[in-house]
DSSP file (Angstrom, degrees, kcal/mol; ACC not computed):
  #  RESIDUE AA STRUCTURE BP1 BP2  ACC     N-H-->O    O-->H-N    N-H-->O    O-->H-N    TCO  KAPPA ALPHA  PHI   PSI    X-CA   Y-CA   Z-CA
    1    1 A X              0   0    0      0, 0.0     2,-0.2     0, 0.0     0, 0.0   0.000 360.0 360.0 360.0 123.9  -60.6   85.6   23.7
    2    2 A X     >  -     0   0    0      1,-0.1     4,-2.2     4,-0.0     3,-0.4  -0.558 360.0 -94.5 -98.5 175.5  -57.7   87.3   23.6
    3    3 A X  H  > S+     0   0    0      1,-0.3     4,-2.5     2,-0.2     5,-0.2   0.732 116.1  54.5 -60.5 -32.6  -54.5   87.0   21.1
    4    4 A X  H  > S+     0   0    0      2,-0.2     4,-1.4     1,-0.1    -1,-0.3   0.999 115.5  40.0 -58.4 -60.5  -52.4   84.7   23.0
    5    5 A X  H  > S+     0   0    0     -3,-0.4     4,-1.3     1,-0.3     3,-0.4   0.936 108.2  60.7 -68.2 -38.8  -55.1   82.2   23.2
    6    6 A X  H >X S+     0   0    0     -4,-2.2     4,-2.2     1,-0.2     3,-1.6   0.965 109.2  41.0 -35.3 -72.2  -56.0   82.9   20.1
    7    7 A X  H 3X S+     0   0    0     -4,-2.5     4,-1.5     1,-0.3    -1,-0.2   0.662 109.5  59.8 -15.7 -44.6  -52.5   81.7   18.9
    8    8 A X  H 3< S+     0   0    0     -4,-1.4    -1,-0.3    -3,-0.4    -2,-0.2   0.510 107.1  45.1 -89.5 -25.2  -52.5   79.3   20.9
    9    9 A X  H <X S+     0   0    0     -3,-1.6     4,-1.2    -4,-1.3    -2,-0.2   0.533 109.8  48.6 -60.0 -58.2  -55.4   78.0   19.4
   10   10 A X  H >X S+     0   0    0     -4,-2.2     3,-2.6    -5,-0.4     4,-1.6   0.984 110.0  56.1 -79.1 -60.8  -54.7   78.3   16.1
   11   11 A X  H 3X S+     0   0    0     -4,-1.5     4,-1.9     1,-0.3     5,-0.3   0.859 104.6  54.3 -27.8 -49.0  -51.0   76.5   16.7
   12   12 A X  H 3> S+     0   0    0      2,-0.2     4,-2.7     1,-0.2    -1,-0.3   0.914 108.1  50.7 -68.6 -28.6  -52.8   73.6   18.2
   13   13 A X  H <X S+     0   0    0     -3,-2.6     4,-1.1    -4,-1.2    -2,-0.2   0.885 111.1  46.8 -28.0 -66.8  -54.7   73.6   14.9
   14   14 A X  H  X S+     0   0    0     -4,-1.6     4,-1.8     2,-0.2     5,-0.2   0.693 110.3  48.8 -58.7 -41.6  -51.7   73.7   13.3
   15   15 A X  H  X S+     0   0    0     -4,-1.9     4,-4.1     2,-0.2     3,-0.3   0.997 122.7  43.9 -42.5 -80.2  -49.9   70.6   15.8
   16   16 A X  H  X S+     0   0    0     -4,-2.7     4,-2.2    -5,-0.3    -2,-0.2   0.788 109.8  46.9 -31.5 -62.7  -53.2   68.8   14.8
   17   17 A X  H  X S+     0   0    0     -4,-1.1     4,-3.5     1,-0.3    -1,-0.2   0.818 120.0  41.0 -80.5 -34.9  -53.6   69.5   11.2
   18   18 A X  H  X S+     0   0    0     -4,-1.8     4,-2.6    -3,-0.3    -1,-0.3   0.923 113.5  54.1 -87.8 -33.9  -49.5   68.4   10.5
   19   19 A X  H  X S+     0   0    0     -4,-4.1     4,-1.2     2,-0.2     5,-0.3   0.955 109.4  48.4 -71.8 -49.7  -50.0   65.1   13.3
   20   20 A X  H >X S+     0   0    0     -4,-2.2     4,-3.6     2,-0.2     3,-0.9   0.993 119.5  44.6 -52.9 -60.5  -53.5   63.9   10.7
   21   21 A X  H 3X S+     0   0    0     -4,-3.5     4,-0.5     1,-0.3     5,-0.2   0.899 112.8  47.0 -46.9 -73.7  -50.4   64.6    7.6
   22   22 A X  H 3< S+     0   0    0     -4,-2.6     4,-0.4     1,-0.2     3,-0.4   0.629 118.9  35.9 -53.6 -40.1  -47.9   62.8    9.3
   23   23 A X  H XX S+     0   0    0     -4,-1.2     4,-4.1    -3,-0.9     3,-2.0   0.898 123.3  54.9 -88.6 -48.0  -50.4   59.2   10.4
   24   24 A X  H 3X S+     0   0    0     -4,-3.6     4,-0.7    -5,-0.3    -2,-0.2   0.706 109.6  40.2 -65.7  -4.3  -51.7   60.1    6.8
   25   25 A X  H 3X S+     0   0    0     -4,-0.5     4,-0.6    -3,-0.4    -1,-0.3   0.383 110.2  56.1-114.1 -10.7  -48.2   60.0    5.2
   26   26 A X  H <> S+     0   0    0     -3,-2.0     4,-2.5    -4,-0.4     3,-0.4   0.829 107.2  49.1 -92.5 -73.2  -47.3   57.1    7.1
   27   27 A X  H  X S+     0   0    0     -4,-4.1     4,-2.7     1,-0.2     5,-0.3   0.975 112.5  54.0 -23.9 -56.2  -50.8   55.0    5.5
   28   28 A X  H  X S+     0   0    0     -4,-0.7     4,-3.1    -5,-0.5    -1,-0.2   0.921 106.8  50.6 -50.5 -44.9  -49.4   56.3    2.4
   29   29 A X  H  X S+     0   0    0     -4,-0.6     4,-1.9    -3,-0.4    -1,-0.2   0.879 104.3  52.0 -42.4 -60.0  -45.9   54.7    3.2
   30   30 A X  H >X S+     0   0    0     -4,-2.5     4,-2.0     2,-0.2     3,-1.0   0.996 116.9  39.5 -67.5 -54.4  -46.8   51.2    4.0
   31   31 A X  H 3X S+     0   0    0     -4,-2.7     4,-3.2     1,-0.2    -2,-0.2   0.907 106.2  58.2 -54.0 -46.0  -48.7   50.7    0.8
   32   32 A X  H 3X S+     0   0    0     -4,-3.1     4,-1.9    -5,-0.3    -1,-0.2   0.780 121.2  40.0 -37.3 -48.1  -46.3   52.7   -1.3
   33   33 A X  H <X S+     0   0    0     -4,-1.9     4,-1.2    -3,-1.0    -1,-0.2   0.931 107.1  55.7 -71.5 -57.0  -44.2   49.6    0.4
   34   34 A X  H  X S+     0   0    0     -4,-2.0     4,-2.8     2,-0.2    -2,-0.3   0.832 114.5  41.6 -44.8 -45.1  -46.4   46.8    0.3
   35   35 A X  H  X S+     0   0    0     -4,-3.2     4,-2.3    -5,-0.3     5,-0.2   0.999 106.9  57.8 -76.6 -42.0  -46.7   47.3   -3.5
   36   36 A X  H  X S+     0   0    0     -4,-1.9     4,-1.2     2,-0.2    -1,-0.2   0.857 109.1  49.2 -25.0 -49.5  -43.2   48.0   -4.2
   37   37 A X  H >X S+     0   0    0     -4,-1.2     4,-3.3     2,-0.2     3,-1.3   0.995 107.0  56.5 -76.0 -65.4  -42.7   44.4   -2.5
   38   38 A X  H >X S+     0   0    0     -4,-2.8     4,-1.1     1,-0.2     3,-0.6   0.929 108.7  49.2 -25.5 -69.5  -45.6   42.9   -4.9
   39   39 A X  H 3< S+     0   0    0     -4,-2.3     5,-0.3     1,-0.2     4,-0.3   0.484 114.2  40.4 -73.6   1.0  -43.6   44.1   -7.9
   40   40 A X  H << S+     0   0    0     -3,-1.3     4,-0.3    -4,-1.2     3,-0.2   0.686 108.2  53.8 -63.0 -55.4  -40.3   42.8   -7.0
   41   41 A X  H << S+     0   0    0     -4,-3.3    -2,-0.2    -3,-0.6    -3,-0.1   0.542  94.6  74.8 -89.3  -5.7  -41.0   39.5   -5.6
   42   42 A X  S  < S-     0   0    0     -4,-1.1    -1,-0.2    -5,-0.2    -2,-0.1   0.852  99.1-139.0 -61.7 -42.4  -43.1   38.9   -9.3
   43   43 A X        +     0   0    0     -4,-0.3     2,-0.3    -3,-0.2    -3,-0.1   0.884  59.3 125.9  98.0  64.0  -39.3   38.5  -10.6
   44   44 A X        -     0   0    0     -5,-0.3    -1,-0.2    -4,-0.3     3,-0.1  -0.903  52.0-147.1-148.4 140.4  -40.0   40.6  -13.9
   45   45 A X  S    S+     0   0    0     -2,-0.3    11,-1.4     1,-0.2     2,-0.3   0.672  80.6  25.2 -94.4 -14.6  -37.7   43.9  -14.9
   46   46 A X  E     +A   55   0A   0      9,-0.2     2,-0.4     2,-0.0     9,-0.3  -0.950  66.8 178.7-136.0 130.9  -39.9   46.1  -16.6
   47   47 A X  E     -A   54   0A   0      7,-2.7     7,-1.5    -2,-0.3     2,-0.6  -0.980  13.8-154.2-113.6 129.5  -44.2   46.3  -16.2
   48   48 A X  E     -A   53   0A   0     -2,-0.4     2,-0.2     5,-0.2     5,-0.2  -0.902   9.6-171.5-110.3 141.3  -46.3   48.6  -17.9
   49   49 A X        -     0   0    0      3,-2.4    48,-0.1    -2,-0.6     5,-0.0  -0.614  44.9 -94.9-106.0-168.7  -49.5   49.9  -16.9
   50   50 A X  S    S+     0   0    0     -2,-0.2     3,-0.1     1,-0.1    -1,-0.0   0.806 121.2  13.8 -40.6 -41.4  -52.0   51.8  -18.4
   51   51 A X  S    S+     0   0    0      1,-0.1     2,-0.2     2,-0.0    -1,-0.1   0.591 128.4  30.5-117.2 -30.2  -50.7   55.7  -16.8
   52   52 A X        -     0   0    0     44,-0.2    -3,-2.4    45,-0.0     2,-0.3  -0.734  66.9-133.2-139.9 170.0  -46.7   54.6  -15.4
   53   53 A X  E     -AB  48  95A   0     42,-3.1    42,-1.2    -5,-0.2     2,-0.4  -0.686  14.7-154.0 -97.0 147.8  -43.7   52.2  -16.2
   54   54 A X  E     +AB  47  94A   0     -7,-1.5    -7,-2.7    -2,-0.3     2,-0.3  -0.983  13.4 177.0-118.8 113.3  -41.8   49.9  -13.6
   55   55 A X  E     -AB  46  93A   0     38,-3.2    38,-2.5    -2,-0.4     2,-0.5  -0.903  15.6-151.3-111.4 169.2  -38.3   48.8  -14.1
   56   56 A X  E     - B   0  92A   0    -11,-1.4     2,-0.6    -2,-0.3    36,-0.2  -0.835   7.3-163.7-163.7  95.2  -36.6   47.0  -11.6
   57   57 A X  E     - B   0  91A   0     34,-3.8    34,-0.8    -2,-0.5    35,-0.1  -0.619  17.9-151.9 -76.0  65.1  -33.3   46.9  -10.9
   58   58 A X        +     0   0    0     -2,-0.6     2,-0.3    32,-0.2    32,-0.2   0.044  33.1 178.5 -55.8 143.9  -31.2   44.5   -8.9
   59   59 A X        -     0   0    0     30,-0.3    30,-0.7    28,-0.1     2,-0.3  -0.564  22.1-156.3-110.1 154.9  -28.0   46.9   -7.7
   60   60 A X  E     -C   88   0B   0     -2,-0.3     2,-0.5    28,-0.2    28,-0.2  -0.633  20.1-171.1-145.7 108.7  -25.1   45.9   -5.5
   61   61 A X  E     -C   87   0B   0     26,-1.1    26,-2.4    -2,-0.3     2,-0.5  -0.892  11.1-152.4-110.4 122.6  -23.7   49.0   -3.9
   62   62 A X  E     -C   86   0B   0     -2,-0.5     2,-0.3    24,-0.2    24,-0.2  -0.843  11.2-172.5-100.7 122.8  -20.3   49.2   -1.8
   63   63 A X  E     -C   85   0B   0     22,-1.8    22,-1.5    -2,-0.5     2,-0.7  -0.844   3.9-165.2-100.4 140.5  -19.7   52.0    1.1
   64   64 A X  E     -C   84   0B   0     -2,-0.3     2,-1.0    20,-0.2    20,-0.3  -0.941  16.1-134.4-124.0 112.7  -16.5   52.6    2.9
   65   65 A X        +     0   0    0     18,-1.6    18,-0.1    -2,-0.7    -2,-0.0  -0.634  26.1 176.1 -58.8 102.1  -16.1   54.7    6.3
   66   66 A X     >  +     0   0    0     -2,-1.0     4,-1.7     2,-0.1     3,-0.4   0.628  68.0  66.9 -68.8 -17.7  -13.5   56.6    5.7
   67   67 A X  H >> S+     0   0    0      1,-0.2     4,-1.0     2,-0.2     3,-0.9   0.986 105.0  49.0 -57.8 -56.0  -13.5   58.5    8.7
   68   68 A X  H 34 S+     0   0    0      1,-0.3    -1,-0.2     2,-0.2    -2,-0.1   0.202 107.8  55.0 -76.8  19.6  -12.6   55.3   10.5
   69   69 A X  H 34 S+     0   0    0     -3,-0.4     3,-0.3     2,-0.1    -1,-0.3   0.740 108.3  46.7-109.4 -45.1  -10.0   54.6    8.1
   70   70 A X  H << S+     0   0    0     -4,-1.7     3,-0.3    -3,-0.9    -2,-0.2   0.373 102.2  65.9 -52.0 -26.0   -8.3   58.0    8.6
   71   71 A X  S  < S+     0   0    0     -4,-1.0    -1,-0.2     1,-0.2    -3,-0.1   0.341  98.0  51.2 -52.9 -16.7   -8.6   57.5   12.1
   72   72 A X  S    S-     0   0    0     -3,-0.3     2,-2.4    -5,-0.2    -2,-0.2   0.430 103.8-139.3-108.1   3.4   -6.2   54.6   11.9
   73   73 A X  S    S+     0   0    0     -3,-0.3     2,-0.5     0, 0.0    -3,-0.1  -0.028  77.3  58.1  56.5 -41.3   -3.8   56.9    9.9
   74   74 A X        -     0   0    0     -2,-2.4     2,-0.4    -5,-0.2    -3,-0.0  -0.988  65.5-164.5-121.1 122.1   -2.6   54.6    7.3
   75   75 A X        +     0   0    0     -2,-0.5     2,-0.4    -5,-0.1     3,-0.1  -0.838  11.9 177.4 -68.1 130.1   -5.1   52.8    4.8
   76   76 A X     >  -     0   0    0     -2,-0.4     4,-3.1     1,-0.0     5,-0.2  -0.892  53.4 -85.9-122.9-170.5   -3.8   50.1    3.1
   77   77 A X  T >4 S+     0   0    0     -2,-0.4     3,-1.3     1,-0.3     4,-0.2   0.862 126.4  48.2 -33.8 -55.6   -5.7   48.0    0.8
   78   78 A X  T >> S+     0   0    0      1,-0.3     4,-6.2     2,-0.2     3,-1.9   0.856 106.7  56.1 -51.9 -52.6   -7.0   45.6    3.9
   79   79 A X  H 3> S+     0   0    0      1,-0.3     4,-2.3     2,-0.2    -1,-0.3   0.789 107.6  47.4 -54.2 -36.1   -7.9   48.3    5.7
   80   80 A X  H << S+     0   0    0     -4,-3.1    -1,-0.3    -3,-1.3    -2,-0.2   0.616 110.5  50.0 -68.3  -9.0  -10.0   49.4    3.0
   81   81 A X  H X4 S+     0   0    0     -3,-1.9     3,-2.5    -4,-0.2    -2,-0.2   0.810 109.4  57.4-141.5 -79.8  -11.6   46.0    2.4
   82   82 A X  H 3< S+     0   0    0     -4,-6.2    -2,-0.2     1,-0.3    -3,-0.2   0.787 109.3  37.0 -39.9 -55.5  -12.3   45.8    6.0
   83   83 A X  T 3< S+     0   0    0     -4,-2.3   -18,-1.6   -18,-0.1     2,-0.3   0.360  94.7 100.7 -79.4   6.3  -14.3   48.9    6.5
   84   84 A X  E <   -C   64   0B   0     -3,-2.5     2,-0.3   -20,-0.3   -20,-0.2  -0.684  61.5-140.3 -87.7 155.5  -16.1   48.8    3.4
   85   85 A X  E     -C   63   0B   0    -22,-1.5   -22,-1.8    -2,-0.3     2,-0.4  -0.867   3.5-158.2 -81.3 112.2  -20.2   47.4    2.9
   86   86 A X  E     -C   62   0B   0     -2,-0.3     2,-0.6   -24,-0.2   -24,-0.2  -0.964  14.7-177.2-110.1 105.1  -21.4   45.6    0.5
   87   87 A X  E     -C   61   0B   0    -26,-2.4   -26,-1.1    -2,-0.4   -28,-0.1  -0.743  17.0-153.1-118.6  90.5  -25.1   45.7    0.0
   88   88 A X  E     +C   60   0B   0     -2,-0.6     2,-0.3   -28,-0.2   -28,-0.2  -0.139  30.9 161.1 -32.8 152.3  -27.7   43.8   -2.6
   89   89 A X        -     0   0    0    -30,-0.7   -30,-0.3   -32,-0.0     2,-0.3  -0.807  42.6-130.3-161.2-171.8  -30.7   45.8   -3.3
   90   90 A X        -     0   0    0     -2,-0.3     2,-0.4   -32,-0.2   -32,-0.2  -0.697  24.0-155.6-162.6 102.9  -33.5   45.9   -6.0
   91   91 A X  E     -B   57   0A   0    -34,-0.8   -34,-3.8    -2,-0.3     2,-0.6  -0.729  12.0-172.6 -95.4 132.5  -33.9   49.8   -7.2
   92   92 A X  E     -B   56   0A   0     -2,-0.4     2,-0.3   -36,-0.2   -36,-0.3  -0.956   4.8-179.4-124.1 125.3  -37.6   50.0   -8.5
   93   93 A X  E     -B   55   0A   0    -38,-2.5   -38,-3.2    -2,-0.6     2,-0.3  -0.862   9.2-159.3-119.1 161.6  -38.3   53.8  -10.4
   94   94 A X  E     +B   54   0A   0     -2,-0.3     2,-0.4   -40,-0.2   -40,-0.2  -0.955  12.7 177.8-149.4 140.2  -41.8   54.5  -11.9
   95   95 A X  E     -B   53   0A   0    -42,-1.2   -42,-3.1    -2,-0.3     2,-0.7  -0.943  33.9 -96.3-161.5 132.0  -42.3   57.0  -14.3
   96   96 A X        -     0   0    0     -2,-0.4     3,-0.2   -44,-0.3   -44,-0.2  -0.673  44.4-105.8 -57.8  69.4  -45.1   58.3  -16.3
   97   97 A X        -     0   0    0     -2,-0.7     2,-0.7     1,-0.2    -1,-0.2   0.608  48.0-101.3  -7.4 144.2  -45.6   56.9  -19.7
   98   98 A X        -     0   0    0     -3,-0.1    -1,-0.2     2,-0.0     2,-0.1  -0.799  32.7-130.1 -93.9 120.1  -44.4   59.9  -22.4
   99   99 A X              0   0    0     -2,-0.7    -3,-0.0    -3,-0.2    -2,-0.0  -0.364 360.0 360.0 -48.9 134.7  -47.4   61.6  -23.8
  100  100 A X              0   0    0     -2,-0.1    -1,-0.2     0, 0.0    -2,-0.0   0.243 360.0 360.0 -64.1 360.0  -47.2   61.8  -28.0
């Protein structure tokens, strides 16, 4: 075999090896989701387990294009009102109980 196929070879490995990460990182995803969704829809703001903490935060966070605001040359108040987003959310962190 010579070194181009060799390469060529090894690279397909590589294709392979990162396409198994990628499906495998994807599995990881939907549960990672699915539980997330469990602890949410329980309605409670903090859980402990054994090893981590959950808090669970509902947010409301607003975004404005400003590009398309600057495009119009003058903002005024309306304008800002108009092109901003207003989005509910539920921010959930988990964090690893502090050792003593």
């Amino acid at each position: 075999m010579n070194a181009i196929n060799f390469e060529a070879k090894k690279l397909g490995l590589t294709v392979d090896a990162l396409g198994k990460l990628k499906a495998k990182i994807a599995r990881l995803k939907k549960a990672e989701k699915e539980l997330e969704t469990e602890l949410k829809e329980f309605g409670v703001a903090e859980v402990d387990g054994k090893t981590f903490r959950c808090t669970i935060s509902e947010i409301c966070r607003t975004t404005v294009d400003y590009k398309s605001i600057c495009t119009k040359l003058k903002a005024s108040p309306y304008m800002l009102e108009t092109y901003s987003k207003t989005n509910d959310s539920v921010r959930l962190t988990v964090k690893a109980h502090k050792k003593a």
